[in-house]
mmJSON file of the N, C-alpha and C atoms, coordinates in Angstrom:
{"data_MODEL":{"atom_site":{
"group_PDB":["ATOM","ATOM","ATOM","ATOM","ATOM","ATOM","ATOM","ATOM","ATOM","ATOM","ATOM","ATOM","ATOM","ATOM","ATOM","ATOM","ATOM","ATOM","ATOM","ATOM","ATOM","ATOM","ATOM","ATOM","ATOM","ATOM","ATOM","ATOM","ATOM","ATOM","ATOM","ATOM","ATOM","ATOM","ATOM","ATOM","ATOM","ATOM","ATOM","ATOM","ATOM","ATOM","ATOM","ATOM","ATOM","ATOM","ATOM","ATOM","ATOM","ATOM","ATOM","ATOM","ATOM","ATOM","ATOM","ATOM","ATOM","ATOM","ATOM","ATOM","ATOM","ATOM","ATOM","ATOM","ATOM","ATOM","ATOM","ATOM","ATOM","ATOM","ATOM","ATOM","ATOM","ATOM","ATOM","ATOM","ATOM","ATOM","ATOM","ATOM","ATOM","ATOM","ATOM","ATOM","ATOM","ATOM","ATOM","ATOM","ATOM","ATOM","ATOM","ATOM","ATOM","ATOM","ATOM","ATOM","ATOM","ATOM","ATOM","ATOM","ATOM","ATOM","ATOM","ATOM","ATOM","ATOM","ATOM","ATOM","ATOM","ATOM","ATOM","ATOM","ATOM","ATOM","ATOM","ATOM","ATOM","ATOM","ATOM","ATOM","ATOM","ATOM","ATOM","ATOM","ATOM","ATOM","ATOM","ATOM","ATOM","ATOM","ATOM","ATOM","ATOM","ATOM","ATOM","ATOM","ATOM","ATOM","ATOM","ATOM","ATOM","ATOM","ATOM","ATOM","ATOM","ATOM","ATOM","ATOM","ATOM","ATOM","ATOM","ATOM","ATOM","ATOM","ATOM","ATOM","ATOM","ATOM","ATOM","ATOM","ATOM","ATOM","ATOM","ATOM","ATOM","ATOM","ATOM","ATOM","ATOM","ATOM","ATOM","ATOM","ATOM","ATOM","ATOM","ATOM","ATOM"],
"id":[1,2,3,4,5,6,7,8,9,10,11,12,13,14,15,16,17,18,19,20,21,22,23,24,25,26,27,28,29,30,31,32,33,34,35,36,37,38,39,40,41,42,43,44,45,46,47,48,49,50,51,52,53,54,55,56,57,58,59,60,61,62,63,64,65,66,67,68,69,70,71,72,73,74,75,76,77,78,79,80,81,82,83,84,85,86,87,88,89,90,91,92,93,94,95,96,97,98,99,100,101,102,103,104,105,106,107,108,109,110,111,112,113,114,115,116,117,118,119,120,121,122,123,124,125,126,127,128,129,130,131,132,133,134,135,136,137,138,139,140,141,142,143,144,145,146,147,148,149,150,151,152,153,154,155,156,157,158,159,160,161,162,163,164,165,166,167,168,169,170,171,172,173,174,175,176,177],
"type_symbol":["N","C","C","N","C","C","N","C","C","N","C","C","N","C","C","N","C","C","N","C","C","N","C","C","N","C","C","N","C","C","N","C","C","N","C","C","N","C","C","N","C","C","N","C","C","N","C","C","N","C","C","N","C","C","N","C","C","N","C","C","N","C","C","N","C","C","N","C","C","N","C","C","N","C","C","N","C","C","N","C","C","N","C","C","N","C","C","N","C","C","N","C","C","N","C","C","N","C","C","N","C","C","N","C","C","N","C","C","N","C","C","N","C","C","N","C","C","N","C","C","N","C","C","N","C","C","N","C","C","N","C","C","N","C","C","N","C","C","N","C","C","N","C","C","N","C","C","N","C","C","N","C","C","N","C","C","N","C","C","N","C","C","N","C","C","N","C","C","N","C","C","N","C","C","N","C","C"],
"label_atom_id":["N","CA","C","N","CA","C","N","CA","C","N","CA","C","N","CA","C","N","CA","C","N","CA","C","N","CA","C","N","CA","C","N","CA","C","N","CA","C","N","CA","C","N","CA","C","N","CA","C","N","CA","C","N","CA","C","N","CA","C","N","CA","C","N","CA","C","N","CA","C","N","CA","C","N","CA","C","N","CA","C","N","CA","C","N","CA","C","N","CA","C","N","CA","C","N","CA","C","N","CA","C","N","CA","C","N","CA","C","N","CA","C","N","CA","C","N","CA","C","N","CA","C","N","CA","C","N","CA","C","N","CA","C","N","CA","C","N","CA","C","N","CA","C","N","CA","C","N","CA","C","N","CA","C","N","CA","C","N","CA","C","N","CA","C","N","CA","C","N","CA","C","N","CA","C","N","CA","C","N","CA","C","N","CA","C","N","CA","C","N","CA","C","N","CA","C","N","CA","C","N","CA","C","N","CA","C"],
"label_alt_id":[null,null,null,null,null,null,null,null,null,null,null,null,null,null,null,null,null,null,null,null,null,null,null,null,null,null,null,null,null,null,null,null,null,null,null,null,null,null,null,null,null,null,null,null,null,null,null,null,null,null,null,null,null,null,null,null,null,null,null,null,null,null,null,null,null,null,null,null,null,null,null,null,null,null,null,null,null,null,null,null,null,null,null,null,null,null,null,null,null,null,null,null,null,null,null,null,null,null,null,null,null,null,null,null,null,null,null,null,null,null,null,null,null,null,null,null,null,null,null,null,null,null,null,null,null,null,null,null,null,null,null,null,null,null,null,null,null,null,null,null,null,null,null,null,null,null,null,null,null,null,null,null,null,null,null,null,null,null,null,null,null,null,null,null,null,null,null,null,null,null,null,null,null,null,null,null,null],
"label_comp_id":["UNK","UNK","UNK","UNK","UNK","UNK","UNK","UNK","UNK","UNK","UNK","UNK","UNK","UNK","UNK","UNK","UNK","UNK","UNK","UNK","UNK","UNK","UNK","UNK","UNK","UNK","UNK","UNK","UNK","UNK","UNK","UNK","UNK","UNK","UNK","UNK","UNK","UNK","UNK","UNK","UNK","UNK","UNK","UNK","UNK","UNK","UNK","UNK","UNK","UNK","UNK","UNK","UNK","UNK","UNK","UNK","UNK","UNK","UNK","UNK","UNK","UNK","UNK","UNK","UNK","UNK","UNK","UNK","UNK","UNK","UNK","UNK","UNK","UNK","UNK","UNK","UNK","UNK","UNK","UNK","UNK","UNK","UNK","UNK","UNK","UNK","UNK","UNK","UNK","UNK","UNK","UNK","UNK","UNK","UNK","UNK","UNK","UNK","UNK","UNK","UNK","UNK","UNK","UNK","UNK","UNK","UNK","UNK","UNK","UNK","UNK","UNK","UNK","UNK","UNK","UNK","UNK","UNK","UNK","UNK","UNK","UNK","UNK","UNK","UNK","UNK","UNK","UNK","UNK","UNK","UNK","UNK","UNK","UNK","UNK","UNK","UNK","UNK","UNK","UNK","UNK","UNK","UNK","UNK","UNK","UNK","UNK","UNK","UNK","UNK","UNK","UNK","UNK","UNK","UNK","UNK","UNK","UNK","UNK","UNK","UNK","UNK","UNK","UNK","UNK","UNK","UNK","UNK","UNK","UNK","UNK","UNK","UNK","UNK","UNK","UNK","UNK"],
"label_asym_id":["A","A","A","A","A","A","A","A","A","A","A","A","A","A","A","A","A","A","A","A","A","A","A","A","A","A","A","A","A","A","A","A","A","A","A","A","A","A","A","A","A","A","A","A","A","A","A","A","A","A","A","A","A","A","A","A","A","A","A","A","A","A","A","A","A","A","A","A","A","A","A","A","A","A","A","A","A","A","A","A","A","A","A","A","A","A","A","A","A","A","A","A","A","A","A","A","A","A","A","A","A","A","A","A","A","A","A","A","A","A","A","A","A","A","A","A","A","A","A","A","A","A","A","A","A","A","A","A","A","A","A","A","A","A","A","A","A","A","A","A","A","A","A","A","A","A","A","A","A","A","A","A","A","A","A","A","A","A","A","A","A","A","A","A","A","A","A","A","A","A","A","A","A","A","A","A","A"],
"label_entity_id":["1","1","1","1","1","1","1","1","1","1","1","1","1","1","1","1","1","1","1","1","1","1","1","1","1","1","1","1","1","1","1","1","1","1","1","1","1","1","1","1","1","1","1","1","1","1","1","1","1","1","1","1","1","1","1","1","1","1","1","1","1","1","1","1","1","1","1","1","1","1","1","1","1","1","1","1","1","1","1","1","1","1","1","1","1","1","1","1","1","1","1","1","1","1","1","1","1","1","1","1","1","1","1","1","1","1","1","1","1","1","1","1","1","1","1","1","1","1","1","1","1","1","1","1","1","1","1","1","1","1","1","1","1","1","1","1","1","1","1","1","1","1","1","1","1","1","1","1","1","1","1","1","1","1","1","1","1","1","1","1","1","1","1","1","1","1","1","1","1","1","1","1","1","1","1","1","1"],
"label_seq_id":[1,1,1,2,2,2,3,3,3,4,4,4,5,5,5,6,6,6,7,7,7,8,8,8,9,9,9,10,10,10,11,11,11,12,12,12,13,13,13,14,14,14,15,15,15,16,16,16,17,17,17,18,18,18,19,19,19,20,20,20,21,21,21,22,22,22,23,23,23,24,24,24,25,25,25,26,26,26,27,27,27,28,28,28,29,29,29,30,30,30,31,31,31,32,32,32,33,33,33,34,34,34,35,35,35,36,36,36,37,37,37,38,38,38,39,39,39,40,40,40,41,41,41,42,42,42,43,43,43,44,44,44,45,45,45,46,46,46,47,47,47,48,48,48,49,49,49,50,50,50,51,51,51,52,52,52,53,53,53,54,54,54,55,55,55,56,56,56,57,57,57,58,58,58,59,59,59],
"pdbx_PDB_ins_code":[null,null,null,null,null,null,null,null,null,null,null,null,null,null,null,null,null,null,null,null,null,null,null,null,null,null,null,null,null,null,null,null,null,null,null,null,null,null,null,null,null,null,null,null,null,null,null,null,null,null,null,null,null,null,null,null,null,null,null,null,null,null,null,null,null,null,null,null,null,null,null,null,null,null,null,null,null,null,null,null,null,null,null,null,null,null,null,null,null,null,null,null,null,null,null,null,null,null,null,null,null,null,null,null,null,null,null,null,null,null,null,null,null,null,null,null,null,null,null,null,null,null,null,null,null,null,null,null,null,null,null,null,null,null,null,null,null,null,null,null,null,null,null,null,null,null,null,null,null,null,null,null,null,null,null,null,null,null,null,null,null,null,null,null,null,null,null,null,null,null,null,null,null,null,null,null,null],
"Cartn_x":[127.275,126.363,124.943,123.734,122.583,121.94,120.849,120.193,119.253,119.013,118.72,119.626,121.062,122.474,122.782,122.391,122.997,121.946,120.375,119.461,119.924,120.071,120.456,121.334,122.585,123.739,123.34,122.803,122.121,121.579,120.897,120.003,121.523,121.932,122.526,123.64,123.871,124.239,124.08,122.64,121.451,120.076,120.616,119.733,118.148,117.21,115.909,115.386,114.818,115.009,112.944,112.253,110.921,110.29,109.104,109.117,108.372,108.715,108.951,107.465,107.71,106.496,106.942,106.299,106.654,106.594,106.875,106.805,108.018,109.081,111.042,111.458,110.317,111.522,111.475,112.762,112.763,113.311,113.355,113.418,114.474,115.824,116.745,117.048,116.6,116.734,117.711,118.79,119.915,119.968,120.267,120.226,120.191,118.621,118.013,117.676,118.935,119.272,117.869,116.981,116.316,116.974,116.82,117.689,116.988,116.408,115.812,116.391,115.953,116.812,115.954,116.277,115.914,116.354,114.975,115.239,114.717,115.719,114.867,115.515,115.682,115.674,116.812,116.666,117.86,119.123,118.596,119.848,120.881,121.747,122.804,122.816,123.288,123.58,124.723,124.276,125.162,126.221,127.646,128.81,128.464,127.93,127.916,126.425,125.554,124.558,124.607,125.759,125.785,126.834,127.564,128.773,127.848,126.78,126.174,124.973,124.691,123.654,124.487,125.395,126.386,126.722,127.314,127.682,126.562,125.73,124.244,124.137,123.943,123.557,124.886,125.654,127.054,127.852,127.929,127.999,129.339],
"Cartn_y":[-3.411,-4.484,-4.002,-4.244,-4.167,-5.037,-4.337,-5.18,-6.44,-6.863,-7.699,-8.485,-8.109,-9.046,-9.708,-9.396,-9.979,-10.657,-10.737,-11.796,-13.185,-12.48,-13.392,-14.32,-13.865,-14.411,-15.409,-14.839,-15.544,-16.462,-17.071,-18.117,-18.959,-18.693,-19.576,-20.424,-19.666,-20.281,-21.185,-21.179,-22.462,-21.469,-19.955,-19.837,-19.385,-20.193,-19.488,-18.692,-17.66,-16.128,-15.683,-15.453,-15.157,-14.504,-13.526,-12.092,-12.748,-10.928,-11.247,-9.734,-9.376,-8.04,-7.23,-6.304,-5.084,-4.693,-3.916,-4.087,-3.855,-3.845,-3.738,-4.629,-5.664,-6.97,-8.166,-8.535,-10.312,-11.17,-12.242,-13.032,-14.095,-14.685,-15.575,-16.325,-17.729,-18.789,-19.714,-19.888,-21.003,-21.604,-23.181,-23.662,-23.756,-23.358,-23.265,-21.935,-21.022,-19.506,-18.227,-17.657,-16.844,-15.448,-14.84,-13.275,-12.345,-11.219,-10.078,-9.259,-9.309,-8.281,-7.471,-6.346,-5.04,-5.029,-4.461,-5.172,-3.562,-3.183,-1.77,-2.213,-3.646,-3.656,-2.984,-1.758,-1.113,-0.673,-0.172,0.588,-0.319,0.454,-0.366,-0.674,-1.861,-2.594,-1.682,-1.624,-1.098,-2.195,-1.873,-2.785,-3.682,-2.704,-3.315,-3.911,-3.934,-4.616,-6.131,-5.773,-6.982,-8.109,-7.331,-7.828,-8.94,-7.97,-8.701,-9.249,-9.356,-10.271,-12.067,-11.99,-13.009,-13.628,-12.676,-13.505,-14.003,-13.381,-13.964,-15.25,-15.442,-16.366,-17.88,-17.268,-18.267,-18.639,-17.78,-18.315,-17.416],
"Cartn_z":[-27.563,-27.897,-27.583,-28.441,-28.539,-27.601,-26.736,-25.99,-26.813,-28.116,-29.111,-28.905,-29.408,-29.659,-28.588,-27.075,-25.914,-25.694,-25.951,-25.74,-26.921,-27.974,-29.127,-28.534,-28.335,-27.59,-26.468,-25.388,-24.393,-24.847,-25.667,-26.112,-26.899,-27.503,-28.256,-26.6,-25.758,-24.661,-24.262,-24.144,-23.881,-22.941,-22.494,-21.65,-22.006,-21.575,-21.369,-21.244,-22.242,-22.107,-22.454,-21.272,-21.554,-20.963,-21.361,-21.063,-19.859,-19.206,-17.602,-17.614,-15.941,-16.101,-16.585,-17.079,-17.974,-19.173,-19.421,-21.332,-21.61,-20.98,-21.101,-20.185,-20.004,-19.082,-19.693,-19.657,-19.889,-18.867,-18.265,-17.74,-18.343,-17.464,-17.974,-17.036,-17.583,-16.516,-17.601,-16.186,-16.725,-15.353,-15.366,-14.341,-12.551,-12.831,-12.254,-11.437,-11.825,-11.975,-12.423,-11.896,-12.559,-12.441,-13.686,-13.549,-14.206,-13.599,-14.849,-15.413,-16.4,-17.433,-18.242,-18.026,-18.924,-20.078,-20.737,-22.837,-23.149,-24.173,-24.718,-26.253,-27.239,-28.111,-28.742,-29.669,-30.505,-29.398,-28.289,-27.504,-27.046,-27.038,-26.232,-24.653,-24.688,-23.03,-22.426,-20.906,-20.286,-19.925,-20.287,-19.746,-18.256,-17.504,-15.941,-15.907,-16.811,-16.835,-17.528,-18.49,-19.473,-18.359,-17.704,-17.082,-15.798,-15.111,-14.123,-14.186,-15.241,-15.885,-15.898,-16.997,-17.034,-15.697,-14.859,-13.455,-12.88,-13.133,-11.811,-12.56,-13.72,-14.284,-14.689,-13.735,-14.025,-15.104,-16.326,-17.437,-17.674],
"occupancy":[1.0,1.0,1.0,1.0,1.0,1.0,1.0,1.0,1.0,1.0,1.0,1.0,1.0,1.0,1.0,1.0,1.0,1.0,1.0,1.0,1.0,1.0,1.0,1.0,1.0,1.0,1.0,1.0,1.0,1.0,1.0,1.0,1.0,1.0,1.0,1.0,1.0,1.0,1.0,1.0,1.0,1.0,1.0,1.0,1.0,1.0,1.0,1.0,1.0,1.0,1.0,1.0,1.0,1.0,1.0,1.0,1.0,1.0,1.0,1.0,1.0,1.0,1.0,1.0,1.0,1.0,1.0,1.0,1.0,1.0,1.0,1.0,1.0,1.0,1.0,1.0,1.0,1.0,1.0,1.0,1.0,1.0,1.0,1.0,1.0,1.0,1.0,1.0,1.0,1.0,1.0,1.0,1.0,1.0,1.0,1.0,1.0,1.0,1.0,1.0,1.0,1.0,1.0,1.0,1.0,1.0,1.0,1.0,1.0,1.0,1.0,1.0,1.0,1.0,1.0,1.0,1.0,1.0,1.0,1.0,1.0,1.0,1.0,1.0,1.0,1.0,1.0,1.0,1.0,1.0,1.0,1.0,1.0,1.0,1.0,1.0,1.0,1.0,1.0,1.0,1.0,1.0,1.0,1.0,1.0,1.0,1.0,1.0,1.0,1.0,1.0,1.0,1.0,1.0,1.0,1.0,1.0,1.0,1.0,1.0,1.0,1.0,1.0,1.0,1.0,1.0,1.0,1.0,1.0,1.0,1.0,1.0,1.0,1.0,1.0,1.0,1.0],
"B_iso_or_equiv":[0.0,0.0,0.0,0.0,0.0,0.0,0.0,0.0,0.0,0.0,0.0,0.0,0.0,0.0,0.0,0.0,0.0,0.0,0.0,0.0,0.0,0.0,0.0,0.0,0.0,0.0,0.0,0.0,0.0,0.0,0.0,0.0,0.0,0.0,0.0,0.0,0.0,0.0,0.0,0.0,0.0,0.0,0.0,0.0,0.0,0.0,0.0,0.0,0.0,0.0,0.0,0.0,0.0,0.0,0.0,0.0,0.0,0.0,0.0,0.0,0.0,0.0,0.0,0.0,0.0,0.0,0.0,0.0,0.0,0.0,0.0,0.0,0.0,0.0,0.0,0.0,0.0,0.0,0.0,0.0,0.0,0.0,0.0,0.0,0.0,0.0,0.0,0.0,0.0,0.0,0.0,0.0,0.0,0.0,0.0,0.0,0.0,0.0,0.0,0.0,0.0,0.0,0.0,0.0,0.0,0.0,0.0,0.0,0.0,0.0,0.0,0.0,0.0,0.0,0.0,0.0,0.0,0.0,0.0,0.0,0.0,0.0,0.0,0.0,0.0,0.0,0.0,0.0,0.0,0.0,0.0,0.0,0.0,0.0,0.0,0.0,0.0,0.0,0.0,0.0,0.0,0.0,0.0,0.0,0.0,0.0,0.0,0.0,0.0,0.0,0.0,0.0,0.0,0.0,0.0,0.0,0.0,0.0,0.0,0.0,0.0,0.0,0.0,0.0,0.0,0.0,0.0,0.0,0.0,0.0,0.0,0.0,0.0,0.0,0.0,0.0,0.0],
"pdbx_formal_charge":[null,null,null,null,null,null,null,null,null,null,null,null,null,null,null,null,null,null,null,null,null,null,null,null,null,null,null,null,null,null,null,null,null,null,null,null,null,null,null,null,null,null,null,null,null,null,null,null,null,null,null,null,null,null,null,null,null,null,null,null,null,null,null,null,null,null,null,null,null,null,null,null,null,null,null,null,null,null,null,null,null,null,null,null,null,null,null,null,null,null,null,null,null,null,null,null,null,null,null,null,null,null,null,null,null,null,null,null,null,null,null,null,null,null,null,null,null,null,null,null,null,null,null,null,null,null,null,null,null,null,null,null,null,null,null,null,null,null,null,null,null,null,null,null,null,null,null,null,null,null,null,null,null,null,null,null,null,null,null,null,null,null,null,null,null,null,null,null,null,null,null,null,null,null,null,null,null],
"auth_seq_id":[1,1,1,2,2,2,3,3,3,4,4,4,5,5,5,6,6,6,7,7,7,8,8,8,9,9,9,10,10,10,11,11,11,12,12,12,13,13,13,14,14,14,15,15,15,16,16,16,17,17,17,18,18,18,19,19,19,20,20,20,21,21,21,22,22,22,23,23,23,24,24,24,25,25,25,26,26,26,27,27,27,28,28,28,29,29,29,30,30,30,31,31,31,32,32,32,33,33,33,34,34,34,35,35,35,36,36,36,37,37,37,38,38,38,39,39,39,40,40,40,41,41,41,42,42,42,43,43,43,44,44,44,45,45,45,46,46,46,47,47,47,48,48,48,49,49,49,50,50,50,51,51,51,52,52,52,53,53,53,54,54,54,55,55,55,56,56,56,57,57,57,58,58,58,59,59,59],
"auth_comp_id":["UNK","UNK","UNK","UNK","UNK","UNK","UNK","UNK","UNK","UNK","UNK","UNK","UNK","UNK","UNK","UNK","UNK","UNK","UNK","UNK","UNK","UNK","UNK","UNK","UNK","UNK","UNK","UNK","UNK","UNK","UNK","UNK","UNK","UNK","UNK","UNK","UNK","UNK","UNK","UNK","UNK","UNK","UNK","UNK","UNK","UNK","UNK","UNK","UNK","UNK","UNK","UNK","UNK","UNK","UNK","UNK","UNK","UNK","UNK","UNK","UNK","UNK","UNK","UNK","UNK","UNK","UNK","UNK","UNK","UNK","UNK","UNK","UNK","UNK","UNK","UNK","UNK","UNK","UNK","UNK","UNK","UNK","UNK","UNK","UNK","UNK","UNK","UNK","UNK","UNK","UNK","UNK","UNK","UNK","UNK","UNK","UNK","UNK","UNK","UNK","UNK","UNK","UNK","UNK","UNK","UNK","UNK","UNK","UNK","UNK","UNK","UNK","UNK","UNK","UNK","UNK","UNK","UNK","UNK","UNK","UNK","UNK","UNK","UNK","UNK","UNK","UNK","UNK","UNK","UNK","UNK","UNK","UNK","UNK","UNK","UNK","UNK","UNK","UNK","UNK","UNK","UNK","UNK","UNK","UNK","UNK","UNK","UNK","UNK","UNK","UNK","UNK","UNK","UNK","UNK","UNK","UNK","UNK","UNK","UNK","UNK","UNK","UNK","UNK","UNK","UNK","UNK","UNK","UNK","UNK","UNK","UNK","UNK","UNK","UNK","UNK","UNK"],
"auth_asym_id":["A","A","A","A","A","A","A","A","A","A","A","A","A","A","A","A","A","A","A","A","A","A","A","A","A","A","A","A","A","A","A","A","A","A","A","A","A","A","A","A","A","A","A","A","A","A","A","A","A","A","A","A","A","A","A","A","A","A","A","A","A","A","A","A","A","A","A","A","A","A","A","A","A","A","A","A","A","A","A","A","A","A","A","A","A","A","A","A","A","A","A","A","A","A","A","A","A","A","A","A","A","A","A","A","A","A","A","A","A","A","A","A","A","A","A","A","A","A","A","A","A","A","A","A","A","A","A","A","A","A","A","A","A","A","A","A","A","A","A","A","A","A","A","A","A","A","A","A","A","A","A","A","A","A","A","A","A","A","A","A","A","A","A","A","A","A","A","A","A","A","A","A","A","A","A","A","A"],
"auth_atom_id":["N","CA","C","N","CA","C","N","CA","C","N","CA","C","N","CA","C","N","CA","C","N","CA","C","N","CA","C","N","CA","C","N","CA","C","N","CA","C","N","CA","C","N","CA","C","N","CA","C","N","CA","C","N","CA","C","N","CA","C","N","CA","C","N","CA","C","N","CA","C","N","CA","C","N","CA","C","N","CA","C","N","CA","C","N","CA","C","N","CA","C","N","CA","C","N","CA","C","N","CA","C","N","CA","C","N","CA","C","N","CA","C","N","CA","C","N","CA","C","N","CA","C","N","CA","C","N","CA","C","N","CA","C","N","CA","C","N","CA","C","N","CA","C","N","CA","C","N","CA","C","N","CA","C","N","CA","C","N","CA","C","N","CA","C","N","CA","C","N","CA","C","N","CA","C","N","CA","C","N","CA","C","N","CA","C","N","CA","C","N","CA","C","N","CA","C","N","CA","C","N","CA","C","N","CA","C"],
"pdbx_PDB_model_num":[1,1,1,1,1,1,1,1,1,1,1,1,1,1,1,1,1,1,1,1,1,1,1,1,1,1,1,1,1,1,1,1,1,1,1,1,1,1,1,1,1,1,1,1,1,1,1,1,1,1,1,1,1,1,1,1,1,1,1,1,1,1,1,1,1,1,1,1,1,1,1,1,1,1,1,1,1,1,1,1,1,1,1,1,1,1,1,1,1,1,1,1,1,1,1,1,1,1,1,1,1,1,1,1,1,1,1,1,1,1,1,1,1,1,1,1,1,1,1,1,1,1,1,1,1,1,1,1,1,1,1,1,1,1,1,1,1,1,1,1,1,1,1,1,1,1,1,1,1,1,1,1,1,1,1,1,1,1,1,1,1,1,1,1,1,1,1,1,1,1,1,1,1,1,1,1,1]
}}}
């Protein structure tokens, strides 16, 4: 999965997804949850990034 496809995804969730510092960070807030996440667009997500992104964020 594309770091695009898993923000995509993320939003249709419900979560709040808005750029954070950096020029490769975004920011995902789900109740009341803030989580950063590293965005490089075309590349692919790392399994254990995509995996612990999800848990922090309870979903």
């Amino acid at each position: 999965m594309k770091y695009s496809e898993f923000v995509r995804w993320l939003k249709q969730q419900g979560v709040e997804v808005t750029k954070g510092k950096g020029r490769h960070s975004l920011k995902a807030t789900y109740n009341g949850k803030t989580v950063p996440i590293p965005y490089h667009g075309a590349k692919e997500i790392g399994e254990g990034v995509r995996k612990t992104v999800i848990k922090q964020l309870g979903l």
